[in-house]
C-alpha positions as YAML, in Angstrom:
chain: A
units: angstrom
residues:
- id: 1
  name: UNK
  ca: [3.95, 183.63, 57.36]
- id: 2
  name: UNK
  ca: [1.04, 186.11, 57.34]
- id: 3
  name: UNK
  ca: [-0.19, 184.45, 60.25]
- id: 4
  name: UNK
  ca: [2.70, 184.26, 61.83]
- id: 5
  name: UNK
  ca: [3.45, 188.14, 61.71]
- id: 6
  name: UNK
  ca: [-0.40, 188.77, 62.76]
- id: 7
  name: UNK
  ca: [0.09, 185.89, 65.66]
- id: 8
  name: UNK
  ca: [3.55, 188.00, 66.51]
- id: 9
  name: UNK
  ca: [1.49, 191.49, 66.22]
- id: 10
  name: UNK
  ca: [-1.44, 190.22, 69.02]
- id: 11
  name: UNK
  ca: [0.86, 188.66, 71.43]
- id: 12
  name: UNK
  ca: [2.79, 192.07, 71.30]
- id: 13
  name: UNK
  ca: [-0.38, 193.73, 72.08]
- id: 14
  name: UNK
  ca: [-1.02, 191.33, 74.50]
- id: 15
  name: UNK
  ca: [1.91, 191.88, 76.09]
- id: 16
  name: UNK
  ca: [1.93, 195.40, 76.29]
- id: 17
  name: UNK
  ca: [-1.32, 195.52, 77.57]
- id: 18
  name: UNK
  ca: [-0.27, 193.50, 80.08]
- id: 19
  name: UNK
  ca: [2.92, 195.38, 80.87]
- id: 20
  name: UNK
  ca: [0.45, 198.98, 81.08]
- id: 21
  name: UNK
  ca: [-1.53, 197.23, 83.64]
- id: 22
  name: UNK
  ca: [0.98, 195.70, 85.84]
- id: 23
  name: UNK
  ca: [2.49, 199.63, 85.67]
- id: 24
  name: UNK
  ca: [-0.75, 201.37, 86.11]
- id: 25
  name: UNK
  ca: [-1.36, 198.77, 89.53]
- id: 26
  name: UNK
  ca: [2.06, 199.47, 90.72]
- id: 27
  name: UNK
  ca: [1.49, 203.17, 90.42]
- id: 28
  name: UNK
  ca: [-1.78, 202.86, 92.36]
- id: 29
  name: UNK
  ca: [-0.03, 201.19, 94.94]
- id: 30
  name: UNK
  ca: [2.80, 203.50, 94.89]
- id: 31
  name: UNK
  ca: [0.85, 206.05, 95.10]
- id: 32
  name: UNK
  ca: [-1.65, 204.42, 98.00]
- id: 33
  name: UNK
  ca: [1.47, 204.16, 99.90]
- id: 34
  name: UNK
  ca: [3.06, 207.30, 99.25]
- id: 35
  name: UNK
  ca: [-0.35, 208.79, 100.71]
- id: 36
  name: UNK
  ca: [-0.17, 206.53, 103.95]
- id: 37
  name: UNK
  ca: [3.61, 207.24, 104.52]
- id: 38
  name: UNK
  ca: [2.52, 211.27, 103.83]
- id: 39
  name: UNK
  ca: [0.18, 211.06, 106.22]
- id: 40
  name: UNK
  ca: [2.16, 209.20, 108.53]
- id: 41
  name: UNK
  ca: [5.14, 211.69, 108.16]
- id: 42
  name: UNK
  ca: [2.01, 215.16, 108.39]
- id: 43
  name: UNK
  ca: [0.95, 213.24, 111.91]
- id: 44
  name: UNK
  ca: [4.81, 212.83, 112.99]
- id: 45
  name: UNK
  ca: [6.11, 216.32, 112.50]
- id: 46
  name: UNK
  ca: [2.38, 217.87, 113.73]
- id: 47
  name: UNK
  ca: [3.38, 215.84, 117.22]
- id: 48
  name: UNK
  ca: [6.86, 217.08, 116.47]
- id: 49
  name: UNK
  ca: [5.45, 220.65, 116.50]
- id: 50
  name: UNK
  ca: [2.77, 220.51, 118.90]
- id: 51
  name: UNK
  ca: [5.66, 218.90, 121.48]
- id: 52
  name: UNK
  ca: [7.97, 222.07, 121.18]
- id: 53
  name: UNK
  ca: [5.23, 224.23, 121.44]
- id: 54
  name: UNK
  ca: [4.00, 222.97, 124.49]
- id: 55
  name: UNK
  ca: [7.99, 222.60, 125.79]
- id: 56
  name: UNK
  ca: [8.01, 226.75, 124.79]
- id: 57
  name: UNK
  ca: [4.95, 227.39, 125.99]
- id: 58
  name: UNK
  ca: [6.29, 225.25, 129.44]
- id: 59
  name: UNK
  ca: [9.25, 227.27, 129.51]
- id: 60
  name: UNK
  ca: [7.56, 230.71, 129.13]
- id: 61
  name: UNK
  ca: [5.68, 230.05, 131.89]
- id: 62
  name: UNK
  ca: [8.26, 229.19, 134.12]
- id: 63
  name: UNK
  ca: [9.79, 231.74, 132.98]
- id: 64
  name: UNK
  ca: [6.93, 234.56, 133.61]
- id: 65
  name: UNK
  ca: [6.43, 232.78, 137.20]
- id: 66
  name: UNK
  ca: [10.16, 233.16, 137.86]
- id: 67
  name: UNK
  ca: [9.64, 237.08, 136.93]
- id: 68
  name: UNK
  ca: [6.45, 237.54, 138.64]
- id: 69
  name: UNK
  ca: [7.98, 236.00, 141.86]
- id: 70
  name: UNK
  ca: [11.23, 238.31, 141.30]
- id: 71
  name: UNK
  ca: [9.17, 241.65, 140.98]
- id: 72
  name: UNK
  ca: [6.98, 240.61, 144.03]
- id: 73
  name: UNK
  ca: [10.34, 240.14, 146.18]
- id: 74
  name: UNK
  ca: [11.61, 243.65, 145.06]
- id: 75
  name: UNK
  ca: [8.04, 244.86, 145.65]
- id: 76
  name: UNK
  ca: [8.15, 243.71, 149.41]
- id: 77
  name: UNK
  ca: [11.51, 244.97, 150.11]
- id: 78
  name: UNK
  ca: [10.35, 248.54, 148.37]
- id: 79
  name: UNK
  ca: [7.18, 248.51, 151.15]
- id: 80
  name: UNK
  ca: [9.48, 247.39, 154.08]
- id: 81
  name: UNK
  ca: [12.29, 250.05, 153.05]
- id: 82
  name: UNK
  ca: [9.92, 252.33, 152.95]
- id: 83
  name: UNK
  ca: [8.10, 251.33, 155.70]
- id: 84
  name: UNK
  ca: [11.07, 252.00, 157.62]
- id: 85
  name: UNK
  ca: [11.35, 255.20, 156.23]
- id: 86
  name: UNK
  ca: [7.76, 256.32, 157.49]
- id: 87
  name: UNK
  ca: [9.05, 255.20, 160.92]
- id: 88
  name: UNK
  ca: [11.94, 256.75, 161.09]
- id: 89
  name: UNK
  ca: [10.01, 260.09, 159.97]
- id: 90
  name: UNK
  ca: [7.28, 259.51, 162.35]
- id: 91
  name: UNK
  ca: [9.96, 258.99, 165.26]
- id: 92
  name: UNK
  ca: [11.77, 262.50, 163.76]
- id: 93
  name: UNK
  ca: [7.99, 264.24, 163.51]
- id: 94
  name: UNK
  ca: [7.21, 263.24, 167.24]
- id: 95
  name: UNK
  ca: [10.57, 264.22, 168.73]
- id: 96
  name: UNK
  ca: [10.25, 267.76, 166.32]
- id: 97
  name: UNK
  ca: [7.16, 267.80, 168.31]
- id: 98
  name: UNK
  ca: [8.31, 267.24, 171.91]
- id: 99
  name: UNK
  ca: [11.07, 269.61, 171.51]
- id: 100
  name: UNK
  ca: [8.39, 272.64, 170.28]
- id: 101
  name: UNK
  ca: [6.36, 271.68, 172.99]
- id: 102
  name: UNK
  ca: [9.32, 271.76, 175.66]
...
């Protein structure tokens, strides 16, 4: 009986060993492939991120060209009004003239 129990004892051992290896390999591959999908999941949102960025950074620049383009339109009508303005002076300064001179 004695042998029995001891016989009982070292295949218990034997088993539990076994079951701590089978769990410490499945961690190590849980944890291998927690590591690839991590890295697979940094990669993914880092091209998620550098995507809008570039999209914002797209879109800002339209945006400034769109301003830049507006301010140089109400920059040329500014010159031509006054433009206009120095020639319709000019005209009044050369007829102010003609009538001192008459």
């Amino acid at each position: 009986m004695e042998k029995e129990t001891i016989q009982a004892i070292r295949e218990a051992e034997m088993h539990a060993e076994n079951t701590l290896k089978e769990a410490q390999a499945q961690r190590e591959s849980l944890l291998e492939r927690a590591k690839a999908e991590s890295g697979q999941q940094v990669k993914y949102l880092t091209d998620e991120a550098n995507s809008a960025a570039k999209s914002a950074l797209d879109a800002a620049q339209q945006e400034g060209e769109t301003l830049r383009r507006q301010a140089l339109k109400e920059a040329e009508q500014q010159i031509t009004q006054l433009r206009e303005k120095a020639a319709a002076k000019a005209q009044e300064a050369q007829k102010a003239i003609l009538e001192m001179l008459v």
